[in-house]
MIMAR-363750 format. One record per residue (C-alpha): x, y, z; residue number from 0. Coordinates in Angstrom, 2 decimals. Layout:
! MIMAR-363750
<kollo><X>X</X><Y>Y</Y><Z>Z</Z><i>NUM</i></kollo>
...
! end
This chain:
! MIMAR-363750
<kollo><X>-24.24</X><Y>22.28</Y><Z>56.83</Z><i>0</i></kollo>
<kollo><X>-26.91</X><Y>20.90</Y><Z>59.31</Z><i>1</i></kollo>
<kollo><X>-30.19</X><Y>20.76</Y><Z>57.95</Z><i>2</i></kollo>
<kollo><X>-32.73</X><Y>24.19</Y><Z>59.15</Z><i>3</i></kollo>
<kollo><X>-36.04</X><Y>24.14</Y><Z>60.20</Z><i>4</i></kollo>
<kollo><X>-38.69</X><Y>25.67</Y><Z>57.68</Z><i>5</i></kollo>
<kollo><X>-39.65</X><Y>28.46</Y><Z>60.31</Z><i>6</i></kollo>
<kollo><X>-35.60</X><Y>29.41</Y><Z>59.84</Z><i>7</i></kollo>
<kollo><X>-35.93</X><Y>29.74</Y><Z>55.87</Z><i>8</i></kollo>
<kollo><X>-39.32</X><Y>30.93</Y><Z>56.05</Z><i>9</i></kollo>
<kollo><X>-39.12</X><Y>33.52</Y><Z>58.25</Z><i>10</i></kollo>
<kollo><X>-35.87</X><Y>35.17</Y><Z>56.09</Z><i>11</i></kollo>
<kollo><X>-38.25</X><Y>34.89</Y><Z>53.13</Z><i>12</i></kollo>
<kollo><X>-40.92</X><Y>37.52</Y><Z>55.12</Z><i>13</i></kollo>
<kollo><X>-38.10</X><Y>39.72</Y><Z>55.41</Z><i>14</i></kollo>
<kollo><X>-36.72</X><Y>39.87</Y><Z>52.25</Z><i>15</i></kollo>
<kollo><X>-39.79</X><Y>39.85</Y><Z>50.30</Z><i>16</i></kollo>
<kollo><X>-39.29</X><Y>36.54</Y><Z>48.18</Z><i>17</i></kollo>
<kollo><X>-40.73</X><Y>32.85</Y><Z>48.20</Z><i>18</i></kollo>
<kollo><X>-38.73</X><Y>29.65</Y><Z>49.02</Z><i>19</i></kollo>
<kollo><X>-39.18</X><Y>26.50</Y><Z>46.64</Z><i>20</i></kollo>
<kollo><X>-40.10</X><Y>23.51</Y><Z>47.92</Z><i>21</i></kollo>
<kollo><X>-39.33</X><Y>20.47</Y><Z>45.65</Z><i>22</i></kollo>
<kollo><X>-40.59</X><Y>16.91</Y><Z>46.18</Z><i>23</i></kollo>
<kollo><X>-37.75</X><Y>13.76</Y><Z>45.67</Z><i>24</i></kollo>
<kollo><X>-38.82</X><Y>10.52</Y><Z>45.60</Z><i>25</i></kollo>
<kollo><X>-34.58</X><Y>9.21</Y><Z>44.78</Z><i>26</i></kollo>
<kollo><X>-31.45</X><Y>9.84</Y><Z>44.90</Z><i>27</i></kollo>
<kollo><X>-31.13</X><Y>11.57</Y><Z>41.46</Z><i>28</i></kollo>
<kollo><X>-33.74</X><Y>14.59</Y><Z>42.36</Z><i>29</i></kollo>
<kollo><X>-32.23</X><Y>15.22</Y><Z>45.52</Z><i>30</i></kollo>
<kollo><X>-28.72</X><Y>15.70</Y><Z>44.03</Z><i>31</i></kollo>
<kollo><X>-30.16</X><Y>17.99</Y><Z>41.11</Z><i>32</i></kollo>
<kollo><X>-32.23</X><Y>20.20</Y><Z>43.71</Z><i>33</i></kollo>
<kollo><X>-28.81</X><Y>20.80</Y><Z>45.38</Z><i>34</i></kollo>
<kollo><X>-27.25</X><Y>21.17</Y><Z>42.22</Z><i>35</i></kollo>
<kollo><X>-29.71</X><Y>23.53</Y><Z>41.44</Z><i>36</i></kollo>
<kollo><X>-29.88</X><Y>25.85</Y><Z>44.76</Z><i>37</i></kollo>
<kollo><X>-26.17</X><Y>25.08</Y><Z>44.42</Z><i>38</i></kollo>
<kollo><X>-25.85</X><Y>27.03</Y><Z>41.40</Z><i>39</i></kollo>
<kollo><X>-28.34</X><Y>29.51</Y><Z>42.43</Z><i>40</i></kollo>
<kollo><X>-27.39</X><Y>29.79</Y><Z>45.88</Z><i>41</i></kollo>
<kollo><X>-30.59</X><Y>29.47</Y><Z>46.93</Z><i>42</i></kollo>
<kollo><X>-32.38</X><Y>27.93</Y><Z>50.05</Z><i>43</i></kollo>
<kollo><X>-34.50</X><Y>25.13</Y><Z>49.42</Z><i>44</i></kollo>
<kollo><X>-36.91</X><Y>22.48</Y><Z>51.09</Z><i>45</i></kollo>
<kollo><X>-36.58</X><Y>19.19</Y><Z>50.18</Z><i>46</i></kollo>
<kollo><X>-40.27</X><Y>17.44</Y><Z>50.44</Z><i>47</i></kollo>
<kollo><X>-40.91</X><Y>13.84</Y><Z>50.88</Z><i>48</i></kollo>
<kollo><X>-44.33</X><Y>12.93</Y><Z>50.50</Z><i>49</i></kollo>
<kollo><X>-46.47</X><Y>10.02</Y><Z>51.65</Z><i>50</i></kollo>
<kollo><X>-45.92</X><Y>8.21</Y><Z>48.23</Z><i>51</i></kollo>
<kollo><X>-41.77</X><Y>9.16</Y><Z>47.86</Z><i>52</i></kollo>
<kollo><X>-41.79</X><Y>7.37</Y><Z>51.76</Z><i>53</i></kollo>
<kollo><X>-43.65</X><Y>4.52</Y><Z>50.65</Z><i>54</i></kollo>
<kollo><X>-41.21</X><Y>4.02</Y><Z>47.20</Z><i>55</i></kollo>
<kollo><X>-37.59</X><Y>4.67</Y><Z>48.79</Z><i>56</i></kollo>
<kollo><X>-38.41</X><Y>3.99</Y><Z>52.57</Z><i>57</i></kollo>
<kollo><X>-38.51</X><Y>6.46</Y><Z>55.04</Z><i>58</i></kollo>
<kollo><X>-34.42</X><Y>5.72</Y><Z>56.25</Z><i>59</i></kollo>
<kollo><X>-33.31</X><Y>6.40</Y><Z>52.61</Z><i>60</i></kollo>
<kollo><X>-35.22</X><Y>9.27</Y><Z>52.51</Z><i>61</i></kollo>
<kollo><X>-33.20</X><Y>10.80</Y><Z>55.78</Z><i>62</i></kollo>
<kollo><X>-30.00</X><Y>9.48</Y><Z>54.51</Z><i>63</i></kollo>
<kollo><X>-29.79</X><Y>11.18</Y><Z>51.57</Z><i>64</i></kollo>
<kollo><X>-31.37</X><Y>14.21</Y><Z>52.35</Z><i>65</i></kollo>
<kollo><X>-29.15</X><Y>14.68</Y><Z>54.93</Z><i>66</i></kollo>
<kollo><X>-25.79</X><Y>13.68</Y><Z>53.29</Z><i>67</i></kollo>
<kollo><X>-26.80</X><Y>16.14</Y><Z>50.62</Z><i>68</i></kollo>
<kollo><X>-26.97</X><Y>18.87</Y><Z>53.31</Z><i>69</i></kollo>
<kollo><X>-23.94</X><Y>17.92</Y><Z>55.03</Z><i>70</i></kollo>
<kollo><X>-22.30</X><Y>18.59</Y><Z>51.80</Z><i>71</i></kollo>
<kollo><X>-23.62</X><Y>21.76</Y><Z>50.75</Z><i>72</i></kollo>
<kollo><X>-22.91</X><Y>25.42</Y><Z>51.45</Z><i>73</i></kollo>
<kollo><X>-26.47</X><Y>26.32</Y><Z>51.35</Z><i>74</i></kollo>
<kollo><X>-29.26</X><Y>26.17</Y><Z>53.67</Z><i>75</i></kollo>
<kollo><X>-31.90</X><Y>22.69</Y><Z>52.73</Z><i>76</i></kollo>
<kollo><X>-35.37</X><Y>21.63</Y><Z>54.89</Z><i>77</i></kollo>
<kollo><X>-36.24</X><Y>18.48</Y><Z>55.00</Z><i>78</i></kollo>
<kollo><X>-39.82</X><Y>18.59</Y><Z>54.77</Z><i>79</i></kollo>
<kollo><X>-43.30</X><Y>16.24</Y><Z>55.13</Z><i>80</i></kollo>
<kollo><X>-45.15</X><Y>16.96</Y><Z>52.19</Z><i>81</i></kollo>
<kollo><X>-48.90</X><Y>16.21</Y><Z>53.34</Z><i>82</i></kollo>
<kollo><X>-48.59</X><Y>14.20</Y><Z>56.16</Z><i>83</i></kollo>
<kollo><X>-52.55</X><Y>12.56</Y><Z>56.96</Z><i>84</i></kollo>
<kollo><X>-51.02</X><Y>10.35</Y><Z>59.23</Z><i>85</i></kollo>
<kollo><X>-50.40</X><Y>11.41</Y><Z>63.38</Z><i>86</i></kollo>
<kollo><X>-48.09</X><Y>8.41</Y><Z>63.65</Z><i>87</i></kollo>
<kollo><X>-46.34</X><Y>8.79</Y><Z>60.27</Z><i>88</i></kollo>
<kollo><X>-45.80</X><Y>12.65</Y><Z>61.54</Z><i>89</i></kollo>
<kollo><X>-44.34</X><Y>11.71</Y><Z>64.34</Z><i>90</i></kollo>
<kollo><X>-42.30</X><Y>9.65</Y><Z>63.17</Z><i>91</i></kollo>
<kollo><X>-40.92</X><Y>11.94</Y><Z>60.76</Z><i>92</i></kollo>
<kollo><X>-40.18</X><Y>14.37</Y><Z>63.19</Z><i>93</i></kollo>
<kollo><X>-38.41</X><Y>11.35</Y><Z>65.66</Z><i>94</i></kollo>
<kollo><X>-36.27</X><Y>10.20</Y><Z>62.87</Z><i>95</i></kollo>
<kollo><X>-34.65</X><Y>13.86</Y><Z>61.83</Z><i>96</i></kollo>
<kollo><X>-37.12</X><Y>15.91</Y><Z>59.45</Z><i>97</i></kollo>
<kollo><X>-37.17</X><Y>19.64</Y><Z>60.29</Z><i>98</i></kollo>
<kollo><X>-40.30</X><Y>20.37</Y><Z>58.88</Z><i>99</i></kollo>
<kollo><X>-43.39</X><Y>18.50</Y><Z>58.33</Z><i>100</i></kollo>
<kollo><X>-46.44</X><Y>18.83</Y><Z>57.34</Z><i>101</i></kollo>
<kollo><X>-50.19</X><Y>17.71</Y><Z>58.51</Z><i>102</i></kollo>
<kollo><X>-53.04</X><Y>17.92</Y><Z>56.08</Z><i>103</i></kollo>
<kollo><X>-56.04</X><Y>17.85</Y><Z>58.20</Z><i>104</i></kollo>
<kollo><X>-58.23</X><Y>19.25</Y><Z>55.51</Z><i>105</i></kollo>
<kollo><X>-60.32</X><Y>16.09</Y><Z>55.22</Z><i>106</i></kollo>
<kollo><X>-61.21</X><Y>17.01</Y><Z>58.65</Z><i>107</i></kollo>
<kollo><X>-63.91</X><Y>19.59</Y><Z>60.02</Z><i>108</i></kollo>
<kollo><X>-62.38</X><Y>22.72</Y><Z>61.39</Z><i>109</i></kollo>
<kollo><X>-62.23</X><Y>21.12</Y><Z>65.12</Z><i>110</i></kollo>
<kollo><X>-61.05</X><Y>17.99</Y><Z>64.56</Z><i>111</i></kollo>
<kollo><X>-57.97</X><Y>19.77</Y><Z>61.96</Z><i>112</i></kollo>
<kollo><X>-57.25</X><Y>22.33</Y><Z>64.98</Z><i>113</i></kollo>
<kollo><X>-56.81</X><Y>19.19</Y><Z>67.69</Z><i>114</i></kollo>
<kollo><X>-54.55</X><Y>17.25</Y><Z>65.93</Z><i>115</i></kollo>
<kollo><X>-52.80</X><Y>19.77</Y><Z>64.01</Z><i>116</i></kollo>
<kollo><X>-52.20</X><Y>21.19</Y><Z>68.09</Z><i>117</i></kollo>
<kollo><X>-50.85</X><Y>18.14</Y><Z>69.05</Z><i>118</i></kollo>
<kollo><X>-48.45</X><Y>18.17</Y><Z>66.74</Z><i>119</i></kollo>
<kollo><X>-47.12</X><Y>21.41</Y><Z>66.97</Z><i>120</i></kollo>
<kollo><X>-46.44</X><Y>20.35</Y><Z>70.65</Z><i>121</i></kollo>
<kollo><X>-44.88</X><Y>17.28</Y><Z>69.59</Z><i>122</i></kollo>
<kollo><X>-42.76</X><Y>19.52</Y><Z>66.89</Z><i>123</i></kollo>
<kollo><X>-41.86</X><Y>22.30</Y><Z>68.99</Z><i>124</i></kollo>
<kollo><X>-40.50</X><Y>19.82</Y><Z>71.42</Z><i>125</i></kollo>
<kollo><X>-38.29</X><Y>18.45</Y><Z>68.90</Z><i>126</i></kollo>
<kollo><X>-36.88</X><Y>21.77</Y><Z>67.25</Z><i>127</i></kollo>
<kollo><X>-39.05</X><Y>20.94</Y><Z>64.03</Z><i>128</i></kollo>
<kollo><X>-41.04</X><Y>23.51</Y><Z>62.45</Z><i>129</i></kollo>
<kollo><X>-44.73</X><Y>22.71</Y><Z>61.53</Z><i>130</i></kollo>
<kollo><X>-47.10</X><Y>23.26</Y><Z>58.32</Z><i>131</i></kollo>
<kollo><X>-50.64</X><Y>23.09</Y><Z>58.39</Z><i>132</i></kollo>
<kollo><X>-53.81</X><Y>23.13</Y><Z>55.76</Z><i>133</i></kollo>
<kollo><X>-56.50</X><Y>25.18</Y><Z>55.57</Z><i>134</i></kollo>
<kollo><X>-59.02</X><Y>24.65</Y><Z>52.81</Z><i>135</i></kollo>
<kollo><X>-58.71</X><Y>21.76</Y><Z>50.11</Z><i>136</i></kollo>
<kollo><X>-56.29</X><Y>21.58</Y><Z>47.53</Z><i>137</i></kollo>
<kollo><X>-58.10</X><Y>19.91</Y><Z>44.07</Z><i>138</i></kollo>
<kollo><X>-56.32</X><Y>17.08</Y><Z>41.81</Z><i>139</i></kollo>
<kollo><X>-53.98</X><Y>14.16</Y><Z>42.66</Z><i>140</i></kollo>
<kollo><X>-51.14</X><Y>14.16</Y><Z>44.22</Z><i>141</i></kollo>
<kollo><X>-49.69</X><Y>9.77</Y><Z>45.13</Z><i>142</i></kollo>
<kollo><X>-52.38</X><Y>8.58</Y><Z>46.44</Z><i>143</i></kollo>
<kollo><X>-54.24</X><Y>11.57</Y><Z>47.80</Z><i>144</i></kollo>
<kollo><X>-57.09</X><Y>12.62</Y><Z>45.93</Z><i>145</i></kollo>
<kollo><X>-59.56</X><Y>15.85</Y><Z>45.69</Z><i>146</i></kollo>
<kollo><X>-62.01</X><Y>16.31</Y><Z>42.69</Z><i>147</i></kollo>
<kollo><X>-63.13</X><Y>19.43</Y><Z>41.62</Z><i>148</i></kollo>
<kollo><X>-66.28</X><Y>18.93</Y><Z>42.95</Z><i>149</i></kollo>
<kollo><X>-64.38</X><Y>18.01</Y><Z>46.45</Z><i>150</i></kollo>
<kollo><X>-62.41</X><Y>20.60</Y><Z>46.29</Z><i>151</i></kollo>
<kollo><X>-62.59</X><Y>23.64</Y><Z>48.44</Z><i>152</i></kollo>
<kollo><X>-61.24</X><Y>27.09</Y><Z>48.63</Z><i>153</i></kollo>
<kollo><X>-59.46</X><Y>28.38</Y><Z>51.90</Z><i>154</i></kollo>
<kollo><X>-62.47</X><Y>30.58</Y><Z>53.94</Z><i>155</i></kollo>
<kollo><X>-60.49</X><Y>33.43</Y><Z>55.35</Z><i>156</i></kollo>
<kollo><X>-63.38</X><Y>33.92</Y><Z>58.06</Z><i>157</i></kollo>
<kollo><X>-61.57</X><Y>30.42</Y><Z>59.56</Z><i>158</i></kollo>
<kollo><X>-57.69</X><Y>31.29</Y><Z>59.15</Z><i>159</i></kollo>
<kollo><X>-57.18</X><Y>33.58</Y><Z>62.33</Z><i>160</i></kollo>
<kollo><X>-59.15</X><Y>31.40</Y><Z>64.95</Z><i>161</i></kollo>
<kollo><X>-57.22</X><Y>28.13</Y><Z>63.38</Z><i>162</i></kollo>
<kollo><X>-54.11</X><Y>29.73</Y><Z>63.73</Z><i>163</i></kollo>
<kollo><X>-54.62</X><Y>31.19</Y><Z>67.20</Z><i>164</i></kollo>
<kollo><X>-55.52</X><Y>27.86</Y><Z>68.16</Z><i>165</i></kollo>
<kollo><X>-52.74</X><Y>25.63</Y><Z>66.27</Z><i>166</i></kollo>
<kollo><X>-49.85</X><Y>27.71</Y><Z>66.68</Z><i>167</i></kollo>
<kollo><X>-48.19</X><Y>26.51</Y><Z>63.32</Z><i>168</i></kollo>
<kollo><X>-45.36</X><Y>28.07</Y><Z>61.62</Z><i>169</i></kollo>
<kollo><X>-46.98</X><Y>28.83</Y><Z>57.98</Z><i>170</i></kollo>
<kollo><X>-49.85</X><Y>27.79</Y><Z>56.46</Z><i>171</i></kollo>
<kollo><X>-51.11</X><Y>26.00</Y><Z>52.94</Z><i>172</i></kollo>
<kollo><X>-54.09</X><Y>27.91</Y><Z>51.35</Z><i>173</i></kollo>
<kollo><X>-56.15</X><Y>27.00</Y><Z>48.96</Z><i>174</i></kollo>
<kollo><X>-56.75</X><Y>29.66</Y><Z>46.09</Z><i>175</i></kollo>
<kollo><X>-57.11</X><Y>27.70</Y><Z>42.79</Z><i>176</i></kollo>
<kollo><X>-54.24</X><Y>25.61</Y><Z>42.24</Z><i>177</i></kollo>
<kollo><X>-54.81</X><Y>22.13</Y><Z>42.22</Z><i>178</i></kollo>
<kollo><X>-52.18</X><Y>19.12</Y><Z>42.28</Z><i>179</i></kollo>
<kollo><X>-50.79</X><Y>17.06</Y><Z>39.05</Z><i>180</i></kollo>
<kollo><X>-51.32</X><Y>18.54</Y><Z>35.37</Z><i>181</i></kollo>
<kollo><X>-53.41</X><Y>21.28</Y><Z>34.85</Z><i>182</i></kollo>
<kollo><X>-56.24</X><Y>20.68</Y><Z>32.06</Z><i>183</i></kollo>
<kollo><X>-56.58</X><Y>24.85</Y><Z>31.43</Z><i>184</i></kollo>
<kollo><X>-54.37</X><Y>27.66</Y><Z>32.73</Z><i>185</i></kollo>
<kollo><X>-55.57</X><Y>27.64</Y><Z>36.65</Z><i>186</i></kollo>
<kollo><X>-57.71</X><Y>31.05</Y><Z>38.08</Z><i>187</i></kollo>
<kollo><X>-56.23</X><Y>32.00</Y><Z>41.04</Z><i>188</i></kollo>
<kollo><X>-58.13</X><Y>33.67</Y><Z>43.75</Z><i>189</i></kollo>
<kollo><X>-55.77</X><Y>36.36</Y><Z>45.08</Z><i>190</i></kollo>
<kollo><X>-58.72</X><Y>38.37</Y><Z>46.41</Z><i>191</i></kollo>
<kollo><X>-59.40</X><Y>35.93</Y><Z>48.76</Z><i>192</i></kollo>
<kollo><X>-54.92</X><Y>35.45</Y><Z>49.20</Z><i>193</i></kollo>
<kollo><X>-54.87</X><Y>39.03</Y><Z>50.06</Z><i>194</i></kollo>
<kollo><X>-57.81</X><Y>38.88</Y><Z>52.32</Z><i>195</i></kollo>
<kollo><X>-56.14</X><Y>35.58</Y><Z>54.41</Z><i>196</i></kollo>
<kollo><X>-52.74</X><Y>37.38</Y><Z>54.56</Z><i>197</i></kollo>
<kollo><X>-54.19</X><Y>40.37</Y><Z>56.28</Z><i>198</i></kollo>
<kollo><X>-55.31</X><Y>38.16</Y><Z>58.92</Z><i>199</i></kollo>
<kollo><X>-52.28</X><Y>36.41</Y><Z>59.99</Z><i>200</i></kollo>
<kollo><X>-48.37</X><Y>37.19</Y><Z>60.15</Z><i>201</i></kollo>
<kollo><X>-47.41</X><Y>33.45</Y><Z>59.68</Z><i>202</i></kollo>
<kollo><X>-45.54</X><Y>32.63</Y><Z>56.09</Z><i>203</i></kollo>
<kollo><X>-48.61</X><Y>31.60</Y><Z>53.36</Z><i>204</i></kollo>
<kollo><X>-47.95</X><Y>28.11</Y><Z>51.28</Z><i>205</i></kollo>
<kollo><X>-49.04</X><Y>27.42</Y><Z>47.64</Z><i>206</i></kollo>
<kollo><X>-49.40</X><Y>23.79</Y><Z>46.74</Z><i>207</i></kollo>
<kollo><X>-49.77</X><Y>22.82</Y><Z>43.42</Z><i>208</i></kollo>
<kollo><X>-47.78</X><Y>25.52</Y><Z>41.81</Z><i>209</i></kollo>
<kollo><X>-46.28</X><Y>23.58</Y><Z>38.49</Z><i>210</i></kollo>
<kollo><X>-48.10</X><Y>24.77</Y><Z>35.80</Z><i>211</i></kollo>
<kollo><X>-49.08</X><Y>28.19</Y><Z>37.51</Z><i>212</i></kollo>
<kollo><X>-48.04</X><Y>31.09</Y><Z>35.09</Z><i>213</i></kollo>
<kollo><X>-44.86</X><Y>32.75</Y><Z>36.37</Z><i>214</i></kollo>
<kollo><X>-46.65</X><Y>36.52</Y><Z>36.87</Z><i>215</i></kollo>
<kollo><X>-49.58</X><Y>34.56</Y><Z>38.89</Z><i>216</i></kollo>
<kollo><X>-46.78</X><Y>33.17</Y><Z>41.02</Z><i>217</i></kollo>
<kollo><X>-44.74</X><Y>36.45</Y><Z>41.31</Z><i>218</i></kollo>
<kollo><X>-47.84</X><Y>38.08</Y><Z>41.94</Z><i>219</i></kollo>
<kollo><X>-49.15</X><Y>35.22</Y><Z>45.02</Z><i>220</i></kollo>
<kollo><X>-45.62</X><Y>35.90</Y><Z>46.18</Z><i>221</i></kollo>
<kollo><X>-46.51</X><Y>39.89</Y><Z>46.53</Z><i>222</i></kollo>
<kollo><X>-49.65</X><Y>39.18</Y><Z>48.25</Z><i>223</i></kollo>
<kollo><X>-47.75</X><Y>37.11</Y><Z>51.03</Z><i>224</i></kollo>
<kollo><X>-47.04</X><Y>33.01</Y><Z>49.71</Z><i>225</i></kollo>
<kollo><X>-43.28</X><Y>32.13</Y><Z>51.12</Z><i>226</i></kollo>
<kollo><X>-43.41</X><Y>28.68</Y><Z>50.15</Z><i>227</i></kollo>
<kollo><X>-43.80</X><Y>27.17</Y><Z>46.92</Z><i>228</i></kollo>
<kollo><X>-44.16</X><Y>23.85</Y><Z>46.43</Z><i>229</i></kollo>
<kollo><X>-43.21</X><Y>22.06</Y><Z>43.17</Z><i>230</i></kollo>
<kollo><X>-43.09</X><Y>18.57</Y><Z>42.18</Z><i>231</i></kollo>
<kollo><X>-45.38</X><Y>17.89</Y><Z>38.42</Z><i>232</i></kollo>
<kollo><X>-42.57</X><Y>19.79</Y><Z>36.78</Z><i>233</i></kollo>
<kollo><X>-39.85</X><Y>17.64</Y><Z>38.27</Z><i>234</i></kollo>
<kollo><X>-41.36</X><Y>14.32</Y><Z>37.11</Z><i>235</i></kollo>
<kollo><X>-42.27</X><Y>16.14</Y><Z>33.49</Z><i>236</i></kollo>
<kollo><X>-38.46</X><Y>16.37</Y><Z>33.32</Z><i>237</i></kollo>
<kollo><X>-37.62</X><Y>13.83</Y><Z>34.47</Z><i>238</i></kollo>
<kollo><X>-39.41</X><Y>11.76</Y><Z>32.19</Z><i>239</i></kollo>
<kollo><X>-38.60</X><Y>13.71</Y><Z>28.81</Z><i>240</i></kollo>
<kollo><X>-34.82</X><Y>13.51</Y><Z>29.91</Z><i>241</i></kollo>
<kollo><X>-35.56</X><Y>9.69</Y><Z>29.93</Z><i>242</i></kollo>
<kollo><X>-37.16</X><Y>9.50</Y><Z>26.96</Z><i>243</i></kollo>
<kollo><X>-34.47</X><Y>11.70</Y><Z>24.96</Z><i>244</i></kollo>
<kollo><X>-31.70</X><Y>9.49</Y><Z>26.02</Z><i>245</i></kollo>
<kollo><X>-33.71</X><Y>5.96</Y><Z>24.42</Z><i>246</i></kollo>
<kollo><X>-35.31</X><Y>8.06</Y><Z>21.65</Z><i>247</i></kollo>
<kollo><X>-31.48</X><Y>8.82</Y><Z>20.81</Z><i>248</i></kollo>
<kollo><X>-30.47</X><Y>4.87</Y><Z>21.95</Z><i>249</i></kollo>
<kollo><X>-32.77</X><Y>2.47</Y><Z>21.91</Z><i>250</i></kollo>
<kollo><X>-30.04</X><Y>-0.13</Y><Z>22.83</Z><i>251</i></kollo>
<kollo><X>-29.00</X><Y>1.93</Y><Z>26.00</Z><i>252</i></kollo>
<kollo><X>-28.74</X><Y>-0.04</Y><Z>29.29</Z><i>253</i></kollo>
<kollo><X>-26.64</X><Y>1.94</Y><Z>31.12</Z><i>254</i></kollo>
<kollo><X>-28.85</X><Y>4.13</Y><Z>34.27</Z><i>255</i></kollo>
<kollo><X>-25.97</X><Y>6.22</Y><Z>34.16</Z><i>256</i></kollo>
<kollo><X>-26.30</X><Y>7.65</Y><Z>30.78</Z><i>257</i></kollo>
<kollo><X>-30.12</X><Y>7.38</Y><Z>31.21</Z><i>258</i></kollo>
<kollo><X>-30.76</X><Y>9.16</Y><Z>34.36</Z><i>259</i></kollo>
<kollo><X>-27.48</X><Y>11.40</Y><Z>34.32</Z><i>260</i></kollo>
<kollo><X>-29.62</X><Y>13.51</Y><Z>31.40</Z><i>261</i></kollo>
<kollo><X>-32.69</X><Y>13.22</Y><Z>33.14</Z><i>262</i></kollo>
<kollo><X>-30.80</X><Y>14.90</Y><Z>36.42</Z><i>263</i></kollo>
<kollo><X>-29.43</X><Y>17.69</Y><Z>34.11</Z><i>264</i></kollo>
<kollo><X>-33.10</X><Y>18.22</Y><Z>32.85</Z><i>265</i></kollo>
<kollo><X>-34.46</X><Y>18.17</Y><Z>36.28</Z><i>266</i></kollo>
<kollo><X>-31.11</X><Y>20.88</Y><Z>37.66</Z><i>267</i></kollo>
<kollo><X>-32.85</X><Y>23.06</Y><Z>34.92</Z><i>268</i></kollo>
<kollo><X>-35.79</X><Y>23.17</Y><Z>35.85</Z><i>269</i></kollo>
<kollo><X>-35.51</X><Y>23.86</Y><Z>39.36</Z><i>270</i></kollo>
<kollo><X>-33.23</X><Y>26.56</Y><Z>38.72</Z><i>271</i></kollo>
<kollo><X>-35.61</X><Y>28.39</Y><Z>36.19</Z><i>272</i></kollo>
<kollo><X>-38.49</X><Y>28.29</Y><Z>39.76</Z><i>273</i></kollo>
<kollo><X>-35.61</X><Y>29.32</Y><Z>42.00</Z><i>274</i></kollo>
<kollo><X>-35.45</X><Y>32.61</Y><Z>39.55</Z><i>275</i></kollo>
<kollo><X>-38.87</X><Y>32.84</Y><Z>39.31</Z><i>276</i></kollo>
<kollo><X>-39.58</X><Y>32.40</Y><Z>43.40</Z><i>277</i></kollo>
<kollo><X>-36.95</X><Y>35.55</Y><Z>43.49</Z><i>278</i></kollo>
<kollo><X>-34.43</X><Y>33.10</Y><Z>46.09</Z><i>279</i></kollo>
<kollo><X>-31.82</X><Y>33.31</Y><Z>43.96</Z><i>280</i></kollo>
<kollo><X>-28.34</X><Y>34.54</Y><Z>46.11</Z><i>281</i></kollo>
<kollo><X>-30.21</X><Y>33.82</Y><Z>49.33</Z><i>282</i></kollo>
<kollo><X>-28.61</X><Y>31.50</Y><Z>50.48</Z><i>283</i></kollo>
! end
């Protein structure tokens, strides 16, 4: 089926009380075990490209497969800009067939986040394609964006009304606690301040940095309003041990088939165990 916009698959997730996962590819073998996965699940899904998967596979591979994996499939895929910092690179996402992207103006002061992230949504809107924006900064590294903890800064719900009043966006990513990459410690989430920021808006809520958040802390951000989750540490972490199994096992093996066909598997798994979790599971 065509690809959907994230407003379409976000805005069924308000209604039926449940969160949509949003997993990051950077080739050919993620993509095919998200489907697999949401396949098996029948689940809706986003499919995220980041700055870093666009810079490894190119932008055009990106688009082709994303979108010959959603021509083939029965259930409903996003292809989504996973922190966009770039205006042109946004753009250009949403002139070459994304439906969803992202801009990550948090490096920004409030006004200078609001202007471009407006300019975009005008650009977006124009083009069918939904629009995510971020409020608040999201700690650790994720390719080659980086927040320390010192850096890093929790979403203040005194500025989430006016900037969404002002941007028009479709949903917005919060900062509550998570933080990109590998946690050190099990992460404190701040769902004081998640309950306070969905009382103030009616727009679908985003958690970034979600592998490695205990499943009740997820269920529970879910219950106070997050739509979106976006997953991508726990991809690679499979990825890699279904690697390393294979030439544990072999040594000798030089086939990529038999290498990465396990890792795939792995990967299917583990997206299907979030898709359970998210409560997407027969969505579709």
């Amino acid at each position: 089926m065509p690809l959907v916009t994230g407003k379409e698959l976000l805005e069924k997730a308000v209604k039926g009380n449940y969160a949509v996962g949003a997993f990051n590819c950077n080739n050919m073998e993620i993509v095919q075990a998200i489907i697999a996965a949401a396949e098996a699940e029948n689940a809706p899904v986003f499919i995220q490209a980041s700055q870093g998967a666009i810079k490894y596979a190119g932008l055009d591979y990106i688009i082709s497969l994303v979108h010959t994996a959603a021509k083939k499939t029965f259930v409903p895929v996003c292809l989504h800009l996973d922190h966009g910092t770039d205006f042109k690179q946004v753009v250009q996402c949403i002139a070459k067939g994304f439906s969803s992207v992202m801009f990550d103006g948090s490096k920004y002061s409030l006004e200078e986040n609001i202007a471009i992230t407006k300019k975009i949504v005008e650009i977006a809107q124009a083009a069918g394609v939904s629009v995510e924006a971020e409020l608040g900064r999201i700690g650790g590294t994720e390719d080659d964006i980086s927040v320390s903890d010192r850096d890093a800064m929790l979403t203040d719900p005194a500025d989430v009304q006016y900037f969404v009043e002002q941007t028009g966006v479709d949903s917005l990513a919060v900062a509550i606690g998570t933080a990109h990459g590998q946690y050190k410690a099990e992460p404190k989430l701040d769902f004081d301040r998640l309950a306070q920021i969905q009382k103030l808006v009616d727009i679908p809520i985003v958690m970034h940095g979600s592998s490695g958040v205990p499943d009740k802390d997820v269920q529970k951000a879910i219950s106070l309003g997050v739509r979106k989750v976006n997953i991508d540490t726990n991809i690679r972490e499979a990825f890699v041990k279904g690697v390393k199994d294979v030439l544990n096992k072999n040594p000798q093996e030089i086939d990529p088939r038999k290498i990465l066909g396990p890792a795939r598997e792995a990967m299917t798994e583990i997206v299907r165990e979030k898709i359970r979790v998210f409560g997407s599971s027969g969505k579709a």
